[in-house]
matplotlib code that plots the C-alpha trace (Angstrom):
import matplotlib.pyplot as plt

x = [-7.4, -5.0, -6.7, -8.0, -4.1, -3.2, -5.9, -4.6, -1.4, -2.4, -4.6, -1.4, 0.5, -1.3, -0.9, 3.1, 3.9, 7.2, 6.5, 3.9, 4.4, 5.1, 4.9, 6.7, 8.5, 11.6, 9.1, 8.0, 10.6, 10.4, 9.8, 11.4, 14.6, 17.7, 18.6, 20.5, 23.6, 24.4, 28.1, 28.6, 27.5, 29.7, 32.9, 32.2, 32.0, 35.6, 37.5, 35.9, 37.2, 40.3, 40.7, 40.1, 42.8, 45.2, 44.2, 44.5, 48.0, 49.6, 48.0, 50.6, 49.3, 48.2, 45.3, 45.9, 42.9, 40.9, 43.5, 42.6, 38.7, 38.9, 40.9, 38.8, 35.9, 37.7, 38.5, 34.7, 33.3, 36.2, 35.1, 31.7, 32.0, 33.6, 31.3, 28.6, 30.9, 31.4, 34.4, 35.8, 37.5, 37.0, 40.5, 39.2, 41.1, 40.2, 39.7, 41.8, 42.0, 45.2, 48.0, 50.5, 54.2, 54.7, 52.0, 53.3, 56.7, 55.5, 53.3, 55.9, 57.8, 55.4, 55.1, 58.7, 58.7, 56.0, 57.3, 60.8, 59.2, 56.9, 60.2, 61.6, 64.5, 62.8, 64.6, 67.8, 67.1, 66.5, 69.5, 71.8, 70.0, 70.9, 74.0, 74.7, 73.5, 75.2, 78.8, 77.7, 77.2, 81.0, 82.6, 81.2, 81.5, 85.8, 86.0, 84.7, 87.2, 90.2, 89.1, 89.2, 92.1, 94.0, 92.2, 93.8, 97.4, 96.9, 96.0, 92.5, 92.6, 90.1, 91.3, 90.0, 92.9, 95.8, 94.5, 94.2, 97.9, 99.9, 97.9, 98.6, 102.2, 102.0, 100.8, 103.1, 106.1, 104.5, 104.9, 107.9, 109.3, 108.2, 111.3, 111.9, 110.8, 114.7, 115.8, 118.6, 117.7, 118.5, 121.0, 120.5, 119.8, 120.3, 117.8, 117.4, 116.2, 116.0, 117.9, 116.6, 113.7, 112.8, 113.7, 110.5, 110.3, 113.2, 113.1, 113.6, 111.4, 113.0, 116.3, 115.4, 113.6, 117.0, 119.2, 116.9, 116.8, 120.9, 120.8, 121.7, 125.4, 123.6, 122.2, 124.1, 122.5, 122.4, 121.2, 119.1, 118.0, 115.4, 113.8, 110.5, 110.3, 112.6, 112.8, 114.6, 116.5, 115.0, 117.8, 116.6, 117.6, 113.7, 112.7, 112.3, 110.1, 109.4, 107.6, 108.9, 106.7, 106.2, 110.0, 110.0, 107.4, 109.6, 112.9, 111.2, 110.0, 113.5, 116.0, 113.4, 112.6, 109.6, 105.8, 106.6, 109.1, 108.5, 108.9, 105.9, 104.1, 105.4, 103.7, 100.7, 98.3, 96.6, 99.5, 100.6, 96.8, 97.0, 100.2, 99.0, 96.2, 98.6, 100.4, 97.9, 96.9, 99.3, 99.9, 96.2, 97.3, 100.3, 98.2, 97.5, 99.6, 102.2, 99.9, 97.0, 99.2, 100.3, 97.3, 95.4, 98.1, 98.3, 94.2, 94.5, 98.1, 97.2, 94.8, 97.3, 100.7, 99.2, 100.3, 102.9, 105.9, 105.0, 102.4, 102.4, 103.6, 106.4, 109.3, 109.9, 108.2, 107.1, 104.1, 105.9, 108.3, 105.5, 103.8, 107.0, 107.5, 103.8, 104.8, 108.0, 110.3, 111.5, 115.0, 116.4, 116.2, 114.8, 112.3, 110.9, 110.6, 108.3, 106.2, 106.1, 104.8, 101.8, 101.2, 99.8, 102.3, 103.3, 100.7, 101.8, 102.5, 105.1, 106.7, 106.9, 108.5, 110.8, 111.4, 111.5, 113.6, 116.5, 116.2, 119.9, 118.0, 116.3, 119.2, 121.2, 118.5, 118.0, 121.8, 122.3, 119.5, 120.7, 124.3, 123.1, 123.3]
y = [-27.4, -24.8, -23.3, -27.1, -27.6, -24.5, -24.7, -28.4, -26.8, -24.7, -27.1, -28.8, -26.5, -25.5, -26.6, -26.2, -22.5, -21.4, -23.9, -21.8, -22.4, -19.7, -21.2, -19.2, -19.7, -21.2, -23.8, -23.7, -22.1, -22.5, -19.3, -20.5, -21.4, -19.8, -16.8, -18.5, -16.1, -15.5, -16.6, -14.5, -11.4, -12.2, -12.9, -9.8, -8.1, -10.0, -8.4, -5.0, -4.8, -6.3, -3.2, -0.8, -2.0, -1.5, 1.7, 2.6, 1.3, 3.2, 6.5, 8.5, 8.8, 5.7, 5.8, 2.9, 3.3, 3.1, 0.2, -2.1, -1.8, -3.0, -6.1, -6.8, -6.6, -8.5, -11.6, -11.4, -11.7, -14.5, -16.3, -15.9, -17.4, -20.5, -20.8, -20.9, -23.0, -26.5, -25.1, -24.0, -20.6, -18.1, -19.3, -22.9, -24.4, -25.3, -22.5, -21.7, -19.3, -16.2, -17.6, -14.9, -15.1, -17.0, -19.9, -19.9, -20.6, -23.4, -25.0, -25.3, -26.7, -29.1, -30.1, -30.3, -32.8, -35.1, -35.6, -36.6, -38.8, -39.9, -40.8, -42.9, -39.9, -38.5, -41.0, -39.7, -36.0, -36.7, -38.3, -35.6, -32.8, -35.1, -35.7, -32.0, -30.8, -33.2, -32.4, -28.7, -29.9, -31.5, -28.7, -26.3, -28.4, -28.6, -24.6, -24.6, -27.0, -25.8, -22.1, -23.3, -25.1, -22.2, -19.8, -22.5, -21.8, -18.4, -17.3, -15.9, -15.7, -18.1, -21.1, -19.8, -17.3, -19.8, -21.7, -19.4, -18.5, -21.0, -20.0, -16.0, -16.7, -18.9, -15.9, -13.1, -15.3, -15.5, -11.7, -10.0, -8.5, -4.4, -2.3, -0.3, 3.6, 5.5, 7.6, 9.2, 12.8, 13.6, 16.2, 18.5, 17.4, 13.6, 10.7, 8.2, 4.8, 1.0, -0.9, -4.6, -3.8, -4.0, -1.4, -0.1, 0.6, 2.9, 6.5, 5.2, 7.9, 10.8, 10.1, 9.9, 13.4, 14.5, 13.3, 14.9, 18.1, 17.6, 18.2, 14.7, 15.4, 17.9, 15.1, 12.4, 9.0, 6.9, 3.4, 3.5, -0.2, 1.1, 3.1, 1.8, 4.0, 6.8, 10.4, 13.8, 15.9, 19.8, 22.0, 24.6, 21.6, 22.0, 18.5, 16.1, 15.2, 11.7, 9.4, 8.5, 10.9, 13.9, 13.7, 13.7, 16.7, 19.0, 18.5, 19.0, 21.9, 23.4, 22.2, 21.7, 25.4, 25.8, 25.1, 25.7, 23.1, 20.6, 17.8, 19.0, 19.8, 23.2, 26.1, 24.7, 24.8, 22.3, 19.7, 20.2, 19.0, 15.8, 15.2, 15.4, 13.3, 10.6, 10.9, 10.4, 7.4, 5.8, 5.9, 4.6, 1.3, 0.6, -1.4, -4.2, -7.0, -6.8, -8.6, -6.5, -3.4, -4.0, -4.7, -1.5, 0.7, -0.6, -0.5, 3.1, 4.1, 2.6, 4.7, 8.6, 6.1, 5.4, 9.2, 10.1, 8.9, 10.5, 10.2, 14.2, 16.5, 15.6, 14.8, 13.0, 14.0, 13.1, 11.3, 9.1, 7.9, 7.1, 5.1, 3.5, 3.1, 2.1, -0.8, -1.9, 0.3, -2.4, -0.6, -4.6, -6.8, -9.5, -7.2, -6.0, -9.6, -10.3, -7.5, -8.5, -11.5, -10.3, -7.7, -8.4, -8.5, -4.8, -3.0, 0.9, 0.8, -2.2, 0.3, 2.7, 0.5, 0.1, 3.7, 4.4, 1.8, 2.8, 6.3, 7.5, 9.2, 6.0, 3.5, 5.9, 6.2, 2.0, 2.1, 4.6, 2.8, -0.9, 0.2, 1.3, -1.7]
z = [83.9, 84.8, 87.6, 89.2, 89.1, 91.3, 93.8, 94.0, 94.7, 97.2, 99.0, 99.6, 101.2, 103.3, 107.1, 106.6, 107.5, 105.5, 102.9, 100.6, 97.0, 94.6, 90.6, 88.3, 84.4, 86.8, 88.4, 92.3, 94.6, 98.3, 99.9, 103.6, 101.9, 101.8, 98.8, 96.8, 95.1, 92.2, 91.4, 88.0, 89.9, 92.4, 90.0, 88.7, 91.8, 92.7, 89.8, 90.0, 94.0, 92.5, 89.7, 92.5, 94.5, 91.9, 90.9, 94.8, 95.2, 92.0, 93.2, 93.8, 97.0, 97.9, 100.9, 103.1, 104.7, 101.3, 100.2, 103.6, 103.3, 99.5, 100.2, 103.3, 100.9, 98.2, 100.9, 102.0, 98.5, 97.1, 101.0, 99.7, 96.6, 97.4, 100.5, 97.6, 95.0, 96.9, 98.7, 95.5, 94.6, 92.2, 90.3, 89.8, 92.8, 96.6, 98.3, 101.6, 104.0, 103.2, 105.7, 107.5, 106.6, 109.8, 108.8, 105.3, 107.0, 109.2, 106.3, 103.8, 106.6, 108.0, 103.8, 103.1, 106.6, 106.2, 101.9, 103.9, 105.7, 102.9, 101.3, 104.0, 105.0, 108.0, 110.3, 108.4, 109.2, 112.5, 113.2, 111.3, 113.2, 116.4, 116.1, 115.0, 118.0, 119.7, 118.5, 119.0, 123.2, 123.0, 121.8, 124.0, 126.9, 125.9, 125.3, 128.9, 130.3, 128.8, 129.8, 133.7, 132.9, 131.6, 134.4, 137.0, 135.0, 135.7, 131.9, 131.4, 127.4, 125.6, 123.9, 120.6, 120.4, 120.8, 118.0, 115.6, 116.6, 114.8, 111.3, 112.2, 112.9, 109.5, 107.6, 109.1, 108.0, 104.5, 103.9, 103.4, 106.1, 106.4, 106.8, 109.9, 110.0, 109.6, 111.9, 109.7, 108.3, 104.5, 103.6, 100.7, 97.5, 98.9, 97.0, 99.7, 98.8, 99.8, 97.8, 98.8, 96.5, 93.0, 90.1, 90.0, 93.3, 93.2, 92.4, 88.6, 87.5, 89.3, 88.1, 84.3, 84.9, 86.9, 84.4, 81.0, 82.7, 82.9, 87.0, 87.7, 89.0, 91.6, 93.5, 95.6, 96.0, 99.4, 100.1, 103.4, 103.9, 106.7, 104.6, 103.3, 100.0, 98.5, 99.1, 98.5, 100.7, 100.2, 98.7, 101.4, 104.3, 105.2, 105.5, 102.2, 99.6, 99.7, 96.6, 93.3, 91.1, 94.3, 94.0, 89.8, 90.0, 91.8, 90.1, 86.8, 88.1, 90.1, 87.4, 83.7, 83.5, 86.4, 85.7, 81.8, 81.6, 78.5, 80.8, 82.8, 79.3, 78.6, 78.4, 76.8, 79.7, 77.8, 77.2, 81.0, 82.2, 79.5, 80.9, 85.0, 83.7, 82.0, 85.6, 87.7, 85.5, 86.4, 89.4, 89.4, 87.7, 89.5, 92.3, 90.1, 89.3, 85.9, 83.3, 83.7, 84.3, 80.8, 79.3, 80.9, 79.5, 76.1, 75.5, 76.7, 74.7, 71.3, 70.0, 71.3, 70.0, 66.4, 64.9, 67.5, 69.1, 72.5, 75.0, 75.5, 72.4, 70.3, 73.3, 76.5, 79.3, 83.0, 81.3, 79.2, 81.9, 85.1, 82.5, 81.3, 85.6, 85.5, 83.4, 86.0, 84.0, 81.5, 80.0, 80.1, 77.7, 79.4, 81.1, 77.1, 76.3, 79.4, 78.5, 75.0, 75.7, 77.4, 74.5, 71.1, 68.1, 66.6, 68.7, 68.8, 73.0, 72.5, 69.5, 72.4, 75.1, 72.8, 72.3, 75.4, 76.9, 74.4, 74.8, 76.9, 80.5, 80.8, 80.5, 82.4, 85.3, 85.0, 85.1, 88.2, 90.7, 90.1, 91.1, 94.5, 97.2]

ax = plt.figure().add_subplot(projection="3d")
ax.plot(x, y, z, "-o")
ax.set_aspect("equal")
plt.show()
């Protein structure tokens, strides 16, 4: 029966060339038809391409060349498989074709304008983009006008400058007004200094280190309102020293007892780098406002204040009073009770403003630079 059957077979295919039939376990397969593909080969094939490229880009020295045949032949073979899927790609979903930046750009924006309009807003959008340029047109077309108005006037400068005038002269008013450059020349051992500004902006720190190293009578004190900070007349008459602590510095050193005086640190070579280092701090932390001054200062001052009255050793010294300066040199009583305020409770840097502000150079000093006017 088995044979009548294929010579049945046979006998009917033939007279169609292409069309032989071939029967095999599958059943009869036309030999003229396409090869089909296999799509599990093929996924496989995908994410083997797609381990190489990985392994190529992490090289640690990737081949570019290697790198752009792979993903050619990745895109061929995920092209293929969809091709051979119904249109659908190797991660489940409709397959399309890789866009540039450029058409990724102009499809999201062709999507986010046709969901506008979907929504009833593109009229809306239009309109807005309408009458933006539209306002744009206006006041390009006035800048032009009043530009050959003021060119008939005999001015040439845009009209863009004279409106921002009035909010420049608004903001120069706002700020205090910067003292003029003096002329005048210090005499010896003269401390020069503005006295239309506050009392920490006068040599408040120089005079407590004058007056603790008992050279304060050596010095005569002027008002200069054109000066714009303080300085010292040079004993030698060679020019001046000008800057609160630059001036402090150098009278500790002429009149405390040189580089070894206890004001600087003493001898210690130690205590007198601490103490340029507490210095120098702060002078750092005098460019911000009071509050945070304070609050700097006693975060970095509790934990040195908790065993010892001093900042540097076991006396007064430049460090204690530019951070006592650092802190707008409160010797008043009103001036303690604003930085109290901002302090917390019996902390061990409030124990020292107190200290510091009752200690005689520093009332005398606060004393000595208010009188000046």
């Amino acid at each position: 029966e088995l044979s009548r059957e294929r010579g049945r077979r046979r006998r009917a295919g033939k007279g169609q060339p292409g069309r032989d039939i071939a029967v095999g376990d599958r059943g009869p397969k036309m030999s003229g038809d396409a090869p089909t593909v296999d799509l599990e080969e093929l996924r496989s094939k995908i994410a083997a391409l797609g381990d190489s490229i990985k392994q190529l880009k992490s090289s640690s020295e990737p081949d570019t060349t290697a790198i752009g045949t792979a993903v050619a032949a990745l895109l061929e073979a995920k092209r293929s498989f969809a091709k051979n899927n119904g249109g659908i790609g190797v991660d489940g979903k409709e397959w399309q074709e890789p866009m540039t930046k450029s058409q990724k750009k102009k499809a999201e924006k062709e999507a986010k304008r046709k969901a506008l309009e979907a929504a009833g807003g593109g009229n809306q959008v239009s309109e807005a983009n309408a009458a933006k340029k539209a306002a744009k047109k206006a006041e390009a077309k006035a800048k032009k006008a009043a530009m050959k108005a003021a060119a008939k006037d005999g001015g040439g400068g845009p009209p863009a400058a004279a409106t921002k005038a009035p909010e420049a002269q608004k903001q120069a008013a706002a700020l205090p007004p910067r003292p003029m450059l003096t002329k005048s020349r210090l005499r010896p051992n003269q401390i020069s200094f503005n006295p239309n500004v506050s009392l920490e902006d006068r040599p408040v720190v120089a005079l407590t280190v004058a007056i603790l190293a008992g050279s304060i009578v050596d010095y005569e004190l002027i008002s200069d309102h054109t000066r714009p900070g303080c300085a010292l007349g040079l004993p030698s008459g060679n020019g001046e020293v000008s800057g609160d602590l630059a001036m402090a510095r150098f009278i500790a050193k002429r009149d405390g007892g040189g580089s070894t005086s206890a004001l600087l640190g003493g001898p210690s070579e130690e205590d007198a780098a601490h103490m340029d280092q507490w210095v120098d701090y702060a002078l750092s932390v005098s460019k911000f406002g009071l509050a945070r001054r304070a609050l700097s200062v006693q975060r970095t001052l509790d934990s040195v204040l908790v065993s010892g009255t001093y900042v540097v050793g076991h006396a007064i010294s430049l460090a204690d009073v530019a951070l006592f300066a650092a802190l707008g040199f409160p010797a008043s009583d009103d001036a303690r009770a604003g930085i109290a305020s901002i302090l917390p409770g019996g902390c061990p840097t409030l124990r020292w403003v107190d200290t510091m502000a009752r200690h005689p150079a520093v009332a005398e000093a606060a004393q000595l630079a208010s009188n000046v006017a």
